[in-house]
N, C-alpha and C positions, 0 to 999 in steps of 0.2 A: 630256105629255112626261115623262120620266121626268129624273130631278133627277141623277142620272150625269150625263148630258148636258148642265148648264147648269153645271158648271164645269171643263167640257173644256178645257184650255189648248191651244194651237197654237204648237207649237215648230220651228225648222228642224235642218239636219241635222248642222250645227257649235251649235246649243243645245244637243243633247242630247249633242254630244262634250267639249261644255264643262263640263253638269252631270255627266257622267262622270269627267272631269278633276276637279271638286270632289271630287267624290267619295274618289278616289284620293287626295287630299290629305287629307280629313277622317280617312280609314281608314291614313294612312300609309303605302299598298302598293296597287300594283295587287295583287297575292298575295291581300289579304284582301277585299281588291274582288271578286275574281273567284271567293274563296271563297265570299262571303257570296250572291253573284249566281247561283250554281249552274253557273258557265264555268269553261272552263281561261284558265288566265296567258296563253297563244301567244296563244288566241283573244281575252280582253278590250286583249292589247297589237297584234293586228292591228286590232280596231277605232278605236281611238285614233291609231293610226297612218294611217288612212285605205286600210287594206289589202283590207278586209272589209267587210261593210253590218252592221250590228245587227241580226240572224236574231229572231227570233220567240219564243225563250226567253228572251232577253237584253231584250227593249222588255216583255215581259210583267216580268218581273222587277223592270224598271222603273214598272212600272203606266204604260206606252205603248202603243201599236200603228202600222203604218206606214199611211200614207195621201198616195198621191201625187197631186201636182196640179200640172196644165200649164199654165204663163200664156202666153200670145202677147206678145211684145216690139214687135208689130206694130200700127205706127197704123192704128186702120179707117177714119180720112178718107183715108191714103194709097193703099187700094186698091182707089177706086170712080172 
């Protein structure tokens, strides 16, 4: 197995708008956030704002990638 893979962290999708939000704080600016990230301003302030998904430049950027997964809320004793 390749050692990439054994210190994958698994974050949700208000974690990573959170370490985003650090971010901005660290940098003093979304402006330098989103210069340093290779985005425009509208674009890193619609994702924060919950307007927009995190595109694929932007999770790369981050050293991310998306990866969805569906939990069932549904008890299996309740539907046998």
């Amino acid at each position: 197995m390749n050692s990439f893979y054994k210190n994958e962290l698994t974050i949700t999708y208000d974690g990573l708008l959170d370490y985003i939000k650090r971010l901005v704080e660290q940098k003093g600016s979304q402006t330098e956030v989103a210069k340093n990230l290779g985005i425009s301003l509208g674009y890193l302030n619609d994702v924060l704002h919950k307007r927009k998904l995190p595109g694929t430049k932007l999770l790369k950027s981050l050293g991310c990638e998306r990866k969805v997964i569906y939990k069932s809320k549904i008890n299996t004793s309740q539907t046998k």
